[in-house]
C-alpha positions in Angstrom: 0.0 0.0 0.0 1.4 3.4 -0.8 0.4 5.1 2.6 1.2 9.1 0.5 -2.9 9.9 0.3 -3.6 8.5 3.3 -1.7 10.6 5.2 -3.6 13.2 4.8 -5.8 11.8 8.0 -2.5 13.4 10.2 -1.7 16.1 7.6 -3.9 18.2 9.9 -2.1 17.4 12.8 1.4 16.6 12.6 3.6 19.6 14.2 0.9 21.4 15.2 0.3 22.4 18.9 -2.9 20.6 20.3 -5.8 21.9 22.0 -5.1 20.8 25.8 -8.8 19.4 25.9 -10.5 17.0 23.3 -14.0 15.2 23.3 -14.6 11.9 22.0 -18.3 11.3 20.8 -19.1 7.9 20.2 -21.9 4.9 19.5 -21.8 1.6 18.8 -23.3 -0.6 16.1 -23.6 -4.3 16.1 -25.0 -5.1 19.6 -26.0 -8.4 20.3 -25.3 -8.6 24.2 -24.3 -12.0 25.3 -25.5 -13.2 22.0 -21.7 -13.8 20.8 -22.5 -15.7 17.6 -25.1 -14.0 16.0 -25.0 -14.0 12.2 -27.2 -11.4 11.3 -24.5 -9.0 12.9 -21.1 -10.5 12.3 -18.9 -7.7 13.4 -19.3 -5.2 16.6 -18.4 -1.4 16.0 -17.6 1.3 18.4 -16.5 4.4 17.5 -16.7 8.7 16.7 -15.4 12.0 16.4 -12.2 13.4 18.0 -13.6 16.8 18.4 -11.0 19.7 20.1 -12.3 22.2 21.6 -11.7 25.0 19.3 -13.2 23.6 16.8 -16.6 22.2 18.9 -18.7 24.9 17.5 -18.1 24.5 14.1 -17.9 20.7 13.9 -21.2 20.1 15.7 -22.7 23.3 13.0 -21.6 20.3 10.4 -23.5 18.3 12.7 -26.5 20.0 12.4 -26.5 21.1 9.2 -26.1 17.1 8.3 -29.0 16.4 10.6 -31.5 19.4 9.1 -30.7 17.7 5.5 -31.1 14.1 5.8 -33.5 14.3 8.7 -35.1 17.4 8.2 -38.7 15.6 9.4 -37.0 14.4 12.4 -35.0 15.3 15.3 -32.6 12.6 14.8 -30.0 10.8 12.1 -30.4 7.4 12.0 -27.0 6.3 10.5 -28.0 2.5 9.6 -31.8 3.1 8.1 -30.4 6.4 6.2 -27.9 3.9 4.8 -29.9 1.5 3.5 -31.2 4.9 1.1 -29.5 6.2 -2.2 -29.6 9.6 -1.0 -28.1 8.3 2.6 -25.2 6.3 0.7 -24.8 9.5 -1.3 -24.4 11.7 1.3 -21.5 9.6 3.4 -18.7 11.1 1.0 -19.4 14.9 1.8 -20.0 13.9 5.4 -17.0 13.0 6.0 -15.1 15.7 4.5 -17.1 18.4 6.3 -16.1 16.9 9.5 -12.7 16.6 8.6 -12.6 20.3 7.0 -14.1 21.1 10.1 -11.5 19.6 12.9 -12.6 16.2 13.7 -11.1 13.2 12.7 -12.2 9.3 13.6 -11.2 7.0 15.9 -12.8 3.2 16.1 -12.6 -0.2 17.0 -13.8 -3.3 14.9 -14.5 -6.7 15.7 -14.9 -9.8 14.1 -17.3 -11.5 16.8 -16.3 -14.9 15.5 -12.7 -14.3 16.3 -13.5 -12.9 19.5 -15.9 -16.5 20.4 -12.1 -18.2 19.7 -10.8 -16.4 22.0 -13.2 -17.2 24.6 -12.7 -20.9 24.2 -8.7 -20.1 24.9 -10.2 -18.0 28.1 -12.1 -20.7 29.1 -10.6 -24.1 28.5 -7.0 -22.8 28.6 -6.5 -21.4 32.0 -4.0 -22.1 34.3 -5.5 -21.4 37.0 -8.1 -24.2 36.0 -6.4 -26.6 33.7 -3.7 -28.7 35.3 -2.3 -29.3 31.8 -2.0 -25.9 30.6 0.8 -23.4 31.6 1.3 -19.7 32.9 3.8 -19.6 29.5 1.8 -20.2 27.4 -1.1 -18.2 28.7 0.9 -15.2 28.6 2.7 -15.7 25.5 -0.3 -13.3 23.5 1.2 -14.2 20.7 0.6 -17.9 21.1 -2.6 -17.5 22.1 -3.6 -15.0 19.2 -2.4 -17.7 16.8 -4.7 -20.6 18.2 -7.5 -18.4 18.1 -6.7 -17.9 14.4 -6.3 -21.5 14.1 -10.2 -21.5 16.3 -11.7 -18.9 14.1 -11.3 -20.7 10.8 -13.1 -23.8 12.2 -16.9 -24.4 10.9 -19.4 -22.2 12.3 -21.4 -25.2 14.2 -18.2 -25.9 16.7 -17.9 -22.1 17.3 -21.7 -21.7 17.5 -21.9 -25.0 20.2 -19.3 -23.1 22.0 -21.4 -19.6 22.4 -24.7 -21.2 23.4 -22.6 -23.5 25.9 -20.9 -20.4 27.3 -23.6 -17.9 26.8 -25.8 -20.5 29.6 -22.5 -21.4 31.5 -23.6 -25.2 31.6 -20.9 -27.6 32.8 -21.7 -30.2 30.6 -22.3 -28.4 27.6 -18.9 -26.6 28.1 -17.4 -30.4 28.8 -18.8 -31.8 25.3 -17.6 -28.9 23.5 -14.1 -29.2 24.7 -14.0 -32.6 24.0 -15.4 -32.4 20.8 -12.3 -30.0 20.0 -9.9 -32.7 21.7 -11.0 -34.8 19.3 -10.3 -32.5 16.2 -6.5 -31.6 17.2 -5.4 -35.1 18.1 -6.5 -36.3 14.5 -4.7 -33.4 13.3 -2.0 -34.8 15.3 -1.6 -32.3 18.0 -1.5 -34.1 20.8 -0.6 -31.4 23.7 -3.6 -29.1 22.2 -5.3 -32.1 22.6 -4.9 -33.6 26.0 -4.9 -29.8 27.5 -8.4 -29.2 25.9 -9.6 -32.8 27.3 -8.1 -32.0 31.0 -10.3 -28.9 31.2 -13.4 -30.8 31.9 -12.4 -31.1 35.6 -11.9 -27.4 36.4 -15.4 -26.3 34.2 -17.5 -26.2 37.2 -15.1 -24.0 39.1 -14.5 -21.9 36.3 -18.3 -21.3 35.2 -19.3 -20.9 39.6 -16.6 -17.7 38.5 -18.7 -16.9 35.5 -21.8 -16.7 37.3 -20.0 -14.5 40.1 -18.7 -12.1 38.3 -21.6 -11.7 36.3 -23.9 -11.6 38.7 -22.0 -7.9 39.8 -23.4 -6.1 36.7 -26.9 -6.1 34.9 -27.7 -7.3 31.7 -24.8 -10.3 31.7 -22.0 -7.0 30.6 -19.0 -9.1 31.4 -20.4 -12.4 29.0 -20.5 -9.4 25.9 -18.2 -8.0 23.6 -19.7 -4.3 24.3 -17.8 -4.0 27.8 -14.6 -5.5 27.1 -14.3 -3.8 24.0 -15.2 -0.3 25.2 -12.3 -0.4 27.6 -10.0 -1.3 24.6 -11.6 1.7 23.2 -10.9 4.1 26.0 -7.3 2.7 25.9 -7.1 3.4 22.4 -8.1 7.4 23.1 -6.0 7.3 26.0 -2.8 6.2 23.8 -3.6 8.6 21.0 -4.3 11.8 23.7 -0.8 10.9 24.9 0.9 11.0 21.6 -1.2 14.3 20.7 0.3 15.5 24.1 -3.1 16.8 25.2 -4.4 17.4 28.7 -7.3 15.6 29.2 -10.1 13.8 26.9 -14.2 13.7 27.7 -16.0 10.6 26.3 -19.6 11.4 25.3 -21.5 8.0 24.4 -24.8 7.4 23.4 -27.2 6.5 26.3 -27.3 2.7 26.6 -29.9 1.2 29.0 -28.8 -2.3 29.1 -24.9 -1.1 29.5 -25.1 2.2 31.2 -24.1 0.9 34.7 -21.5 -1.4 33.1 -20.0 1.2 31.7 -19.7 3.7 33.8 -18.1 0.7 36.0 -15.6 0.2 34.0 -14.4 3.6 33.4 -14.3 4.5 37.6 -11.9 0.8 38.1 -9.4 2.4 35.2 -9.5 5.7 36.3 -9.3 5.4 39.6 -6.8 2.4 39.4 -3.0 2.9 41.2 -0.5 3.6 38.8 1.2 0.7 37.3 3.3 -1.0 34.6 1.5 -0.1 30.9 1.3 -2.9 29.3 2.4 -3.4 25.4 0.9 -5.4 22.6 2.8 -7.6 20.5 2.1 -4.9 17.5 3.4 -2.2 19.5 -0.1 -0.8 21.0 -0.5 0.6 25.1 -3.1 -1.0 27.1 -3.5 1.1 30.0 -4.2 0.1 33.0 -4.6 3.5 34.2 -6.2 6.8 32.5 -4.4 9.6 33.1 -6.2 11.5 30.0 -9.5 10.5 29.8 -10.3 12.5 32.0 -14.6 11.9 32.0 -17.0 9.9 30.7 -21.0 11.2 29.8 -23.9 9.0 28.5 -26.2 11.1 27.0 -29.6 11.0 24.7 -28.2 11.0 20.7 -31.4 13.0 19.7 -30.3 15.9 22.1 -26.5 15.8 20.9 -26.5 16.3 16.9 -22.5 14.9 17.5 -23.5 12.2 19.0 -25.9 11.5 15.8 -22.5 12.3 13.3 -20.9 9.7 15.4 -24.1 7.0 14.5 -23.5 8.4 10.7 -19.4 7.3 10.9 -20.2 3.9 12.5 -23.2 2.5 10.3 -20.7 3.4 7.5 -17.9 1.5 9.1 -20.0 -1.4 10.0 -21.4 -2.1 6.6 -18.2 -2.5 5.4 -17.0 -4.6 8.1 -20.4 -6.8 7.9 -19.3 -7.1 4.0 -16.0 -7.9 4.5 -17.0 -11.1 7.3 -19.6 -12.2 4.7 -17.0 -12.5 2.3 -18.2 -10.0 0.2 -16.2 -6.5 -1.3 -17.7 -3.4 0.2 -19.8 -1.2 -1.9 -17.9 1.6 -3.9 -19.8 4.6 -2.0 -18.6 2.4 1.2 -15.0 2.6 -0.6 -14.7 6.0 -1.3 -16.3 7.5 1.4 -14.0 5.2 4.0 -11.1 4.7 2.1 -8.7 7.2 4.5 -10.4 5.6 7.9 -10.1 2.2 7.2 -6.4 2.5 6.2 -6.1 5.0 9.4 -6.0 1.4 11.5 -2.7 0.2 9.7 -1.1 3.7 8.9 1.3 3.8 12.0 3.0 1.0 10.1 4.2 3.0 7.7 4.7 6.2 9.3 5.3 7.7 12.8 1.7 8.7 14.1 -0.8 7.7 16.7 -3.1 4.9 16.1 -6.5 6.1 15.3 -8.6 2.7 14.7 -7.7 -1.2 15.7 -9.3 -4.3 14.3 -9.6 -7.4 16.1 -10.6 -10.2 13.8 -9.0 -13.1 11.7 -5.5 -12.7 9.5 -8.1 -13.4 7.2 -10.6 -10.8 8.2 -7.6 -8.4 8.8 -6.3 -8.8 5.0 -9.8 -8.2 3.2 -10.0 -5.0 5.5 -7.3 -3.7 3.7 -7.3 -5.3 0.5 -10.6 -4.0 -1.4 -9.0 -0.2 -0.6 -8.5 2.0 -4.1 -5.1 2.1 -2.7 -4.4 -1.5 -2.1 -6.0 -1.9 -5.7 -3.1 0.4 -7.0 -6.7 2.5 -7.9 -6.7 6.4 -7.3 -7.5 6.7 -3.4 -10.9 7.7 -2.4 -12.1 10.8 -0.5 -12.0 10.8 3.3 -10.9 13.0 6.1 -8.7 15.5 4.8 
């Protein structure tokens, strides 16, 4: 990929001295709750606008202005059903720039839900605190584990779905047959310690699903069994690594009111920001988890048909997840999805190629991962498409 046009996403703010406060407005698309394999929605989205502060008032006038033009009977953009129009579609191009001409620029996360069930069955059968035949080196070896659940996520969907329901009810047994039915699978493949260490699990599965129920038990609407929680910390990580790159002060996250995960939510952010400094921890592919925010500074839920910012960031993730729903069916995202994306989709692999913060992280597949990328005009050796200037 020739990352040149791309670059214009930091062109805006390389060098440049940074506002000391940014807000982050954000929503989600693709929630299924504990519902991990559901293949209507294949992919989970959270993401929105980086907004600084002198630039609030005329980023949220595009705001309104997008609002009064698409929704001008309503009080409220719906990003996904104003999608599913021409004139929607149409309009995702100029959106984008606005925002970008504006101030704003996007930051996201993606998920491949299937990817993320293989994980789970590492989490679960895997543990060393469970499984006598597992190890604390291998369980911390991220790279390791990433690799099996590759290896996971390409199986057929029926052992990942058996896996979900079993794990979504936390039954003992169910959990036992689908671990055996996997021991089975890697010792005809011939790997025999995969093999024995997924069939030794069955004895710690009560223990480990009593810890399930436990922990879940602490927060409504089964939060810790979803994607949404886990995955909005990563989120908040992600700002938190970017604001400290930027060298800002501090960062407010502004989400759209969620009534099943409000509470969860708001749990989450107190434990990390009130956590005791420690060691920041980084990924294999260079990326800070924190385990301590010393940027994000708040974190509001609020109703999306009082903020019009809140409604751009809607816009911005029902674009983002119909491409990421196309690309896990297999299928090439449409051209207006192309054109209009083609700068924040590449935004998530730029830092490879040049020194600048991370502004959106896939989780998924190497498979997933490489159709992201490889349907892009730029990938295609094609002229590169409009996006955040």
């Amino acid at each position: 990929m020739d990352p040149q046009p791309s670059l214009a996403l930091w062109r805006n703010l390389d060098g440049k001295e940074q506002d000391p406060h940014l807000v982050v407005y954000c929503d989600e698309s693709g929630n299924s709750g504990p519902n991990l394999l559901d293949f209507a929605q294949p992919v989970y989205v959270l993401g929105g606008w980086v907004v600084p502060a002198s630039h609030a008032a005329s980023v949220e006038q595009v705001a309104q202005n997008t609002v009064a033009e698409l929704a001008p009977a309503s009080t409220e953009l719906h990003g996904a059903r104003l999608l599913r129009t021409r004139r929607g579609q149409a309009a995702l191009e100029g959106f984008m720039l606005n925002m970008g001409k504006a101030g704003a620029w996007p930051v996201y996360e993606i998920v491949e839900k299937r990817y993320w069930i293989a994980g789970k069955i590492v989490e679960t059968f895997l543990d060393p605190s469970w499984n006598t035949s597992s190890s604390w080196e291998f369980y911390n070896d991220i790279e390791r584990k990433q690799g099996l659940a590759n290896d996971l996520s390409q199986l057929p969907d029926d052992y990942l779905h058996e896996f979900a329901l079993a794990y979504r009810s936390l039954d003992p047994d169910r959990l036992e047959r689908c671990a055996k039915r996997l021991s089975t699978l890697y010792a005809l493949k011939g790997e025999r310690g995969l093999a024995k260490a997924l069939d030794d699990c069955s004895d710690g599965l009560p223990q480990i699903t009593a810890a399930e129920r436990q922990a879940n038990s602490r927060l409504p609407s089964n939060a810790l069994a979803s994607v949404n929680l886990p995955v909005l910390v990563s989120f908040l990580s992600l700002v938190e690594d970017m604001a400290r790159d930027l060298h800002v002060g501090t960062v407010r996250i502004v989400h759209d009111e969620s009534k099943e995960f409000a509470q969860a939510y708001q749990w989450a952010f107190a434990l990390y920001q009130n956590a005791k400094p420690g060691v920041d921890l980084y990924l294999p592919n260079g990326r800070l988890f924190a385990f301590r925010f010393e940027k994000v500074s708040a974190f509001d839920m609020v109703k999306s048909h009082e903020c019009p910012l809140v409604q751009a960031a809607d816009f911005l993730v029902a674009g983002l997840y119909a491409y990421a729903r196309s690309v896990a069916r297999g299928e090439t995202p449409a051209e207006w999805l192309l054109r209009s994306l083609e700068l924040v989709v590449a935004s998530a692999i730029l830092p490879a190629y040049a020194p600048m913060p991370t502004f959106g992280h896939l989780m998924g597949s190497p498979t997933f991962l490489v159709n992201m990328f490889r349907h892009l005009p730029s990938f295609r050796g094609g002229s590169s498409g409009a996006g955040v200037p």
